[in-house]
C-alpha positions in Angstrom: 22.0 -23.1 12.1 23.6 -20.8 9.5 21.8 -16.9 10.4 20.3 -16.6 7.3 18.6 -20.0 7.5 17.8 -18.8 11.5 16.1 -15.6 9.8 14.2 -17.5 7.5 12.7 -19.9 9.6 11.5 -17.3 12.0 10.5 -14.8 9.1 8.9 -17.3 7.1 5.3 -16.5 6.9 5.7 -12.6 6.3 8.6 -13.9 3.7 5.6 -15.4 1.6 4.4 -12.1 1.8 6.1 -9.9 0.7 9.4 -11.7 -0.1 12.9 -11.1 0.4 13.1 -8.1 -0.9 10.6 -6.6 0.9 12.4 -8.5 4.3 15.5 -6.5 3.3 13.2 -2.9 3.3 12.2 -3.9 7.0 15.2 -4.6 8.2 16.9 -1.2 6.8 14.0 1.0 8.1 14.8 2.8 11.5 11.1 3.6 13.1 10.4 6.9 15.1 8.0 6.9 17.2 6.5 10.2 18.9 4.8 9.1 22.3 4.7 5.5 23.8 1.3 5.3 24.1 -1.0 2.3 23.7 -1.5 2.8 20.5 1.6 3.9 19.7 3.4 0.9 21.5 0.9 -1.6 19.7 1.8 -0.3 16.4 5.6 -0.4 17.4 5.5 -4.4 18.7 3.5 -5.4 15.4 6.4 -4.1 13.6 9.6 -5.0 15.9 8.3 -8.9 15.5 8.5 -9.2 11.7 12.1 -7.6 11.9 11.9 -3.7 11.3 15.6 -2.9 11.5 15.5 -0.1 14.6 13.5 2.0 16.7 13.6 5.2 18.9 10.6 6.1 21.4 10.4 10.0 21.8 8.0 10.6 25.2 8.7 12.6 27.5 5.8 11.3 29.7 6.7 9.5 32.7 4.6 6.2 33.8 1.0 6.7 35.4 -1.9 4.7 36.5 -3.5 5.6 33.5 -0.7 4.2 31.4 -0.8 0.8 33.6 -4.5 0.5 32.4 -4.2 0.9 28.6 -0.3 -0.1 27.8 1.1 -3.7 27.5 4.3 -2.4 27.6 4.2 -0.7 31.1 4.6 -2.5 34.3 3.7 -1.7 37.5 7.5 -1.6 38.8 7.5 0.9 36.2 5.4 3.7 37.9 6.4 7.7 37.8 9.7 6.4 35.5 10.4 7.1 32.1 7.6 5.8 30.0 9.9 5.7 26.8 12.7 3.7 28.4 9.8 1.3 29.8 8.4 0.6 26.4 11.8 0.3 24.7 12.8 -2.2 27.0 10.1 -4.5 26.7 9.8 -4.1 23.3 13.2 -4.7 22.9 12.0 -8.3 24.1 9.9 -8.9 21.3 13.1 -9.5 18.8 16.6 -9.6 19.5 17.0 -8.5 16.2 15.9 -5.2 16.4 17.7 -2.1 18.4 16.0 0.1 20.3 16.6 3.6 21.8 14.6 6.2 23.8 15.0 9.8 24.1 13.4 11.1 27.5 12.2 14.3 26.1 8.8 15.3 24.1 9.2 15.7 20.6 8.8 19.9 20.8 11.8 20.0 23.2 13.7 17.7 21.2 12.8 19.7 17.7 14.0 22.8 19.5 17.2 22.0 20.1 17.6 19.5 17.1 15.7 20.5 14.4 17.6 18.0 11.8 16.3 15.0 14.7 13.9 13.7 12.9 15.6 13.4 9.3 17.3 10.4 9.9 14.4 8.0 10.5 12.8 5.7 7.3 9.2 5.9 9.4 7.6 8.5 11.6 4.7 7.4 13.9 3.0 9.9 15.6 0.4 9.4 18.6 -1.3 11.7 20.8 0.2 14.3 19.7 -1.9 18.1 19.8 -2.6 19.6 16.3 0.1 22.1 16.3 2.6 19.9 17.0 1.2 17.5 14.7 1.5 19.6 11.4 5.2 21.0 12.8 6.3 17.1 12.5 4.3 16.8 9.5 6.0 19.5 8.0 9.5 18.0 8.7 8.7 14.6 7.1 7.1 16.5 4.1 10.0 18.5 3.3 12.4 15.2 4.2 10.1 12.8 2.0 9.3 10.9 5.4 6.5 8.6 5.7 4.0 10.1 8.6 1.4 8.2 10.3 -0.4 9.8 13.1 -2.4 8.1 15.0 -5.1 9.1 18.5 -7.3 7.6 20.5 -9.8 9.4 21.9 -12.6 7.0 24.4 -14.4 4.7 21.4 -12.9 6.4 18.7 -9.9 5.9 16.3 -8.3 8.1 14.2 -5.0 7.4 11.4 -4.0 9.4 9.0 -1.3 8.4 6.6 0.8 10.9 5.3 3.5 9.6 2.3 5.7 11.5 0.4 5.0 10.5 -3.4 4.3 6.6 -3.3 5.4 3.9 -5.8 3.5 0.8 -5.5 5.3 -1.9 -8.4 3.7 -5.1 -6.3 0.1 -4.4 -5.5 -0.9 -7.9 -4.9 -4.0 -7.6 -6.8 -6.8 -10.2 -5.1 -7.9 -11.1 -9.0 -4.7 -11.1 -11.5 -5.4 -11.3 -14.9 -4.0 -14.2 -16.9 -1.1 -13.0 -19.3 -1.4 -16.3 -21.7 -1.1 -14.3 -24.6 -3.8 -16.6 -26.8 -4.6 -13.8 -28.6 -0.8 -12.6 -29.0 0.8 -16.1 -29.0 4.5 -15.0 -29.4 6.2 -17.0 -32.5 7.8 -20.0 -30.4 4.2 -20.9 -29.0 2.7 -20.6 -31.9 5.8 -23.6 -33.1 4.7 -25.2 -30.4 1.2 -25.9 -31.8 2.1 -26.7 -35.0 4.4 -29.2 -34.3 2.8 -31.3 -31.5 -0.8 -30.4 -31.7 -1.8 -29.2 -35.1 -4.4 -31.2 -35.2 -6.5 -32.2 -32.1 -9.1 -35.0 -34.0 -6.1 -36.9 -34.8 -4.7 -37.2 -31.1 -5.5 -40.4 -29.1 -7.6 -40.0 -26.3 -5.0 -40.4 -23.6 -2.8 -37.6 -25.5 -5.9 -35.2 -26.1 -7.0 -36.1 -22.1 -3.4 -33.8 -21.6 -3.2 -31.5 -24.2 -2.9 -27.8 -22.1 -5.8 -26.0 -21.9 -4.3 -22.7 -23.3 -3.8 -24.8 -26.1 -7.6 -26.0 -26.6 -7.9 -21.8 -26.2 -5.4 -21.4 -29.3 -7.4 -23.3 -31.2 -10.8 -22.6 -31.0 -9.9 -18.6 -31.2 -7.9 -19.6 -34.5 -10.9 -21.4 -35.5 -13.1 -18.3 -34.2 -11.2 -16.0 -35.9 -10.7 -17.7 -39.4 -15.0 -17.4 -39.6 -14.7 -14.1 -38.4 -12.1 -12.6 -41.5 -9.5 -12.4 -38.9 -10.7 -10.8 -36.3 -10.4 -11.4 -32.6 -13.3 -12.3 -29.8 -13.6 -9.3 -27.2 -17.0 -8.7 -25.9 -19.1 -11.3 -23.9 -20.7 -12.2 -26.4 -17.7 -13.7 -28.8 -16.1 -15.2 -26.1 -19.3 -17.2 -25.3 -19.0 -18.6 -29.2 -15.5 -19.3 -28.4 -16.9 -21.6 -25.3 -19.2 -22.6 -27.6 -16.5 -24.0 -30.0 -14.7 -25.4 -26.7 -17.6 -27.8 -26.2 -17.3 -29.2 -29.5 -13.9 -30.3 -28.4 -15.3 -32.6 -25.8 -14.9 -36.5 -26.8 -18.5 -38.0 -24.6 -16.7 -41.3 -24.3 -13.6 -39.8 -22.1 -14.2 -40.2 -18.9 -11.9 -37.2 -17.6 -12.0 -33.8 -19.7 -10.3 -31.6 -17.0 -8.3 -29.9 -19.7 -11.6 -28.6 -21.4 -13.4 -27.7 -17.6 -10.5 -25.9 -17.6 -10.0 -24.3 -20.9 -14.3 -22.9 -20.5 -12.9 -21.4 -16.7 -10.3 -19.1 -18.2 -12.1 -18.4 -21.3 -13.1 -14.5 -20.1 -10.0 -13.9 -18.2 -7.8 -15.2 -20.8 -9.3 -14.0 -24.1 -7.8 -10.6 -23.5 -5.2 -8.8 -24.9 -2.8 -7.8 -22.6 -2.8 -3.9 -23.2 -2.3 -1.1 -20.6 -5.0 0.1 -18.6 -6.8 3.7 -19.1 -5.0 4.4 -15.3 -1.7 2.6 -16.4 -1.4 4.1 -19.9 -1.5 7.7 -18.2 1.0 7.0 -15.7 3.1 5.7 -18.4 2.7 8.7 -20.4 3.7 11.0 -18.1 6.6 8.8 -17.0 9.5 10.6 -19.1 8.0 14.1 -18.1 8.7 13.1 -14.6 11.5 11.2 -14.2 13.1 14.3 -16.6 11.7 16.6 -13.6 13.6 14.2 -11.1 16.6 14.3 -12.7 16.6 18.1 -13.0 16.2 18.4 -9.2 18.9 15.8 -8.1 21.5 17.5 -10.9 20.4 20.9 -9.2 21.1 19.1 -5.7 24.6 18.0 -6.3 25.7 21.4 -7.9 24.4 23.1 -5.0 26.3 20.2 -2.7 23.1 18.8 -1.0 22.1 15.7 0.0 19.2 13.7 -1.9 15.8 13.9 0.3 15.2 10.0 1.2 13.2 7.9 -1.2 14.5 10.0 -4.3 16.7 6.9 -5.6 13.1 4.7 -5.0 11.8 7.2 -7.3 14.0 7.7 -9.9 14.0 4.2 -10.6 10.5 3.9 -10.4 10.2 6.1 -12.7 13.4 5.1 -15.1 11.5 1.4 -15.5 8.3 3.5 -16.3 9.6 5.6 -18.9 11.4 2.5 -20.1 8.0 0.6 -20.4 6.5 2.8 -22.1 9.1 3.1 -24.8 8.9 -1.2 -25.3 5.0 -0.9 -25.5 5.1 2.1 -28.1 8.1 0.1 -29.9 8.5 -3.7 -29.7 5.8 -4.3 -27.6 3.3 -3.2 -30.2 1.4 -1.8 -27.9 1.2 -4.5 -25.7 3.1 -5.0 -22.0 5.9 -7.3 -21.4 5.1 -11.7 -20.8 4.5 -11.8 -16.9 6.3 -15.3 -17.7 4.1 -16.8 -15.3 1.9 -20.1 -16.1 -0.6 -21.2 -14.1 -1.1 -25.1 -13.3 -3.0 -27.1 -15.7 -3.9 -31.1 -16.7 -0.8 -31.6 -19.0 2.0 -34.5 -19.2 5.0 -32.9 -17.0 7.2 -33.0 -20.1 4.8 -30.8 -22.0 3.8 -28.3 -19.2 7.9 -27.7 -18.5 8.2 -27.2 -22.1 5.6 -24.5 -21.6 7.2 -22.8 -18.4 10.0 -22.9 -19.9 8.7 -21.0 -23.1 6.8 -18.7 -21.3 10.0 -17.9 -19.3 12.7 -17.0 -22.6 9.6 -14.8 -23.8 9.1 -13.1 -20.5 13.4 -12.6 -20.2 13.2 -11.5 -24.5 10.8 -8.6 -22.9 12.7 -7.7 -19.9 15.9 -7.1 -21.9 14.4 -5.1 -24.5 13.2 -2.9 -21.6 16.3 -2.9 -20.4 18.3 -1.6 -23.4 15.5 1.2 -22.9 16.5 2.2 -20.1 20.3 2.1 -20.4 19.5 4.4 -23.2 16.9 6.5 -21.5 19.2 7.4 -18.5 22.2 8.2 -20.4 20.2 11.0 -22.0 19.2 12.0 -18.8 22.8 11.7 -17.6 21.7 9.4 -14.6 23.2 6.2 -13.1 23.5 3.4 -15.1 22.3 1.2 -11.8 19.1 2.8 -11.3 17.3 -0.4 -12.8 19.4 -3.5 -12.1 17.8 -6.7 -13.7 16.1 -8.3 -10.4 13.8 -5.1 -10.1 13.3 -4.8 -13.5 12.0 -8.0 -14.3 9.7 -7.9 -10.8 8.4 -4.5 -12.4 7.4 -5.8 -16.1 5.9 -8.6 -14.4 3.7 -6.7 -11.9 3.4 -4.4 -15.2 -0.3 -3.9 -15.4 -1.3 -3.1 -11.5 1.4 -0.4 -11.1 0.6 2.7 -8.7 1.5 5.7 -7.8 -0.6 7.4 -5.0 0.1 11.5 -3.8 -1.5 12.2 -0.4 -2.4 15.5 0.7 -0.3 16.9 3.7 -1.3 17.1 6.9 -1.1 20.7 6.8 -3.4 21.4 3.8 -5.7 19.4 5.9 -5.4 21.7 8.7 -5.3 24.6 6.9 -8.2 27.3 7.2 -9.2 26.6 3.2 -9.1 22.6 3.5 -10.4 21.3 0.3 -12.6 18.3 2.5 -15.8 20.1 2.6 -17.2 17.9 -0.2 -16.1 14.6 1.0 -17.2 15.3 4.5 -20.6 16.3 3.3 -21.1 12.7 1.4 -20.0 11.1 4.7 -22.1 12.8 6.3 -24.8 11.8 4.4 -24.0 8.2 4.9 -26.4 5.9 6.5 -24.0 6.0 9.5 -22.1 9.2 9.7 -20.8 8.4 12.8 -17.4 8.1 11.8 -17.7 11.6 10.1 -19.3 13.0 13.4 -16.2 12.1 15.3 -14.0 13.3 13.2 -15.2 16.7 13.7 -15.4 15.9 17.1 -11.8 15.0 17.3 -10.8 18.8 15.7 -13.2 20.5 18.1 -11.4 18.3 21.0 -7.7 19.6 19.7 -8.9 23.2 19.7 -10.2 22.8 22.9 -7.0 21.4 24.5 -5.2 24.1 22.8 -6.8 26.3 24.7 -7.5 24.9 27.6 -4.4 22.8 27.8 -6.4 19.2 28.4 -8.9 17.0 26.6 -12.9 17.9 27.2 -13.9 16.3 30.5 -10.4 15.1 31.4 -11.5 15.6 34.7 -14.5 14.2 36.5 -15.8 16.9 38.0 -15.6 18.8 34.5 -17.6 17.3 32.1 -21.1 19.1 32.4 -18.9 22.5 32.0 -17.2 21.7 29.4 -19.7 21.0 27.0 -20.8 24.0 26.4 -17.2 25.3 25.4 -17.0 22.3 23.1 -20.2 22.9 21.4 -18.5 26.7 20.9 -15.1 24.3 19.6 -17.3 22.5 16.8 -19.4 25.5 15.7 -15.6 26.8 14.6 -14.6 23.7 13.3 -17.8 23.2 11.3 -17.1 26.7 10.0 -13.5 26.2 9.0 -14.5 22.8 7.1 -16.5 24.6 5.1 -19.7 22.7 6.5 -21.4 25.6 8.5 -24.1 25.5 6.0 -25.4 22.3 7.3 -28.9 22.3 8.4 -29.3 20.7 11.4 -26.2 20.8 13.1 -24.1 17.7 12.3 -23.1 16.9 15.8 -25.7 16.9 18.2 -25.7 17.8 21.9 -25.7 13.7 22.3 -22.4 13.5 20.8 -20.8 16.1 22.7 -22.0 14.7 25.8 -20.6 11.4 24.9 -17.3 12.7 23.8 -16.9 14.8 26.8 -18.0 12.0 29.1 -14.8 10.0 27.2 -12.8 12.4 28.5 -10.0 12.1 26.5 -9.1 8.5 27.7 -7.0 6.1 25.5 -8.8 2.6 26.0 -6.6 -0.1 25.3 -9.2 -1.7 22.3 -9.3 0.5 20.5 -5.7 1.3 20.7 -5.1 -2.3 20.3 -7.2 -2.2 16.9 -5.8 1.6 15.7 -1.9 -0.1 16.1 -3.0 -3.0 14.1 -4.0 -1.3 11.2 -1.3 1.7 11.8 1.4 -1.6 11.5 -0.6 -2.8 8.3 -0.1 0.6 6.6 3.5 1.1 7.9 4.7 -2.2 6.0 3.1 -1.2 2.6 5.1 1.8 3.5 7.9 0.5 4.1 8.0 -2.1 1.5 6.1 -0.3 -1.3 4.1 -3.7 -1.4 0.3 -3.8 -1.5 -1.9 -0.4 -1.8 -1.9 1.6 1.1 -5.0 3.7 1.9 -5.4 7.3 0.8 -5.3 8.9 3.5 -7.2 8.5 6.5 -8.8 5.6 8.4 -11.3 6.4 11.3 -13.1 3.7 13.7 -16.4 3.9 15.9 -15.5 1.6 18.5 -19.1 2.1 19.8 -20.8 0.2 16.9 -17.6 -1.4 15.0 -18.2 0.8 12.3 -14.8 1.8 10.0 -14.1 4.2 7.8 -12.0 5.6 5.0 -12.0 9.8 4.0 -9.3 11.7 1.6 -9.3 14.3 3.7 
């Protein structure tokens, strides 16, 4: 079997996904990650089996009965060695696809004597790590444009937090798509199309009207719609239920099958629509040639100065390019309406007919793409950028997945740490949840860092140490509370209970929850990776206790 035929026999499901494009971003991503814990190991394999293209472990740890208890990808042959060569090795099994490397050291020793380590990698994920060495690395990927996600387990509780640089999203998948059938923008050859073969529907025998297209049956009765209506066009609920209306009268009693007008009354409210740019999508295309001019200053100002690009600022330019492009087609030809998706969805028709449709749909969709193009050719000479930036292939994916475009900025790690944190308000609304549990823990989980920064280990690590270290945690999330900006709140957030309980966890990394933190940390790296799907904004916290989940911009 040829390789490529190999690849896409094993790759095949995931390839359904998010195509073979999106393959291609795996497989030229190189994945850091900072400590092989369970977590961290979990998140790795769900990553190395779909084909990321390489890995390196950074741990310094060595192997330890703990580790045995919690980690998959630890044997017991492997005690008191090198926990990242473990890991690599037998993760390394997974795919023999993927490379793999280890670096023996933890990441502060490894920063200290290679600070440009870290600038190399497409992905950084980041486990266990303490808070100061948690915004150091999160300052490195910032200033790189390096995805971060950073990820701890702490007893029941999970914490991610994803940290992008400026994030693109052209295929959202969106659960619901609109229909793009353009009834009430039929382009010119559709409108031919009518006219020739079904001008009028009384006059069609019943085994040709049984087949005639549904989004023809639409084309009529809004023609018919609007000619009693001087002109105009159904939008609100109400017109669109005459134009049902209208579709009923279609119906021929003695036909046993009317599938075409079942089908025609379905897509009445989702096709009747014209398809315009959203409120969200017509401001990110507005501000589209104000950015990408902003890009282009900073990547001219690069190469005088002899610097590299940060990574991802190609990604972006283009993104942006198409954007800017867009928005000149829908201001110019497109009348202020986005390109065809060319895409037709099935329907009762003869096969000659329905092809005759694709095939219509399809030259419109192509007419749209190049005049988007020529836009773009002409928008990045002025900007004296590379003609490349928007080759054909991602330009038609991007007028196609035209109306669900996304751009999503995350707030660093290090604003979040920061002693003026703007999260006071959100974590007041979560805490007034019905189950705040997830916001409890949270605070928890900062009280616990700037215990072990002190202290140098988690609260009630050991046995013997859990009654006295309560109190000093309570002290811990009386600061915390204070820096968050929630020291106003009357009673106390976090009760004694919760610092019992999170004391008597004593740090420990259970292998669920690690199982279930990696899982989602995976999920997130792909839409990463592949700027496919939405990722979340920007952090994701679970109470294992009660299976309760969470999402905060914090």
């Amino acid at each position: 079997m040829a390789p490529d035929n190999e690849k896409r026999k094993r790759y095949d499901r995931q390839l359904r996904l998010w195509g073979e494009h999106g393959q291609a971003a795996m497989e030229d991503c190189s994945v850091c990650l900072l400590n092989g814990t369970g977590a961290g190991t979990e998140a790795l394999k769900n990553l190395v089996l779909p084909g990321i293209g390489s890995f390196t472990v950074v741990d310094g740890a060595v192997v330890t009965e703990a580790d045995l208890g919690n980690n998959f990808f630890v044997e017991q042959r492997d005690l008191r060695t090198s926990r990242a060569a473990c890991v690599t090795r037998l993760l390394q099994e997974l795919n023999e696809h993927v490379s793999g490397a280890f670096v023996a050291e933890d990441i502060a020793q490894v920063l200290s004597s290679r600070p440009d380590f870290l600038h190399s990698f497409g992905l950084v994920i980041a486990t266990q790590l303490p808070s100061r060495e948690l915004c150091e690395v999160a300052r490195i990927c910032a200033d790189r444009s390096i995805p971060l996600i950073a990820l701890h387990v702490h007893g029941f509780f999970g914490y991610l937090r994803l940290a992008l640089p400026e994030h693109v999203v052209v295929e959202s998948h969106p659960a619901h798509a609109m229909l793009d059938l353009r009834v009430l923008a039929p382009p010119a050859e559709l409108r031919s199309l009518v006219a020739d073969r079904f001008a009028s529907l009384a006059a069609l025998p019943d085994a040709e009207f049984s087949h005639v297209p549904y989004v023809v049956l639409l084309l009529h009765a809004v023609e018919e719609w609007s000619a009693a209506h001087a002109g105009a066009h159904p939008s609100s609920y109400a017109q669109k239920k005459e134009v049902r209306a209208l579709l009923e009268t279609y119906r021929r009693p003695h036909l046993l099958s009317d599938t075409n007008i079942e089908e025609a009354l379905a897509a009445a409210n989702t096709a009747l629509s014209r398809p315009e740019p959203s409120r969200a999508l017509s401001s990110l295309l507005a501000s589209a040639r104000g950015r990408l001019s902003g890009l282009a200053a900073e990547v001219h100002a690069a190469t005088a100065r002899g610097e590299e690009a940060p990574a991802g600022q190609r990604t972006l330019l283009s993104f942006w390019l198409m954007a800017a492009s867009l928005q000149a087609y829908v201001a110019g030809e497109g009348g202020g309406l986005l390109p065809a998706s060319g895409a037709l969805p099935d329907m009762t028709a003869d096969t000659a007919t329905y092809v005759q449709l694709q095939e219509l749909y399809a030259r419109q969709a192509r007419a749209d793409v190049a005049a988007v193009a020529a836009h773009a050719a002409h928008i990045a000479s002025l900007e004296s950028l590379p003609s490349d930036l928007a080759p054909l292939a991602e330009l038609t994916r991007f007028c196609k997945n035209a109306p669900h475009l996304a751009v999503l900025r995350f707030r660093s790690v290090e604003e979040e740490y920061a002693a003026d944190a703007p999260v006071a308000a959100e974590l007041t609304r979560a805490l007034a949840a019905d189950d705040p549990s997830c916001a409890i823990l949270y605070i928890l989980l900062r009280a616990s860092q700037a215990f072990a920064a002190q202290r140098g280990h988690a609260p009630g690590f050991a046995d013997a140490d859990v009654e006295s270290d309560m109190p000093a945690l309570r002290l811990c999330v009386a600061e915390q509370l204070k820096r968050l900006g929630l020291n106003g709140e009357r009673p106390c957030p976090v009760s004694d209970d919760w610092v019992a309980e999170y004391c008597r966890w004593g740090g420990a990394e259970t292998h669920n929850i690690a199982s279930v933190l990696g899982g989602v940390a995976a999920q997130e790296a792909i839409k990463a990776v592949t700027r496919q799907y939405v990722p979340l904004n920007n952090t994701f916290l679970f109470n294992g206790s009660n299976g309760v989940t969470a999402v905060y911009e914090l």
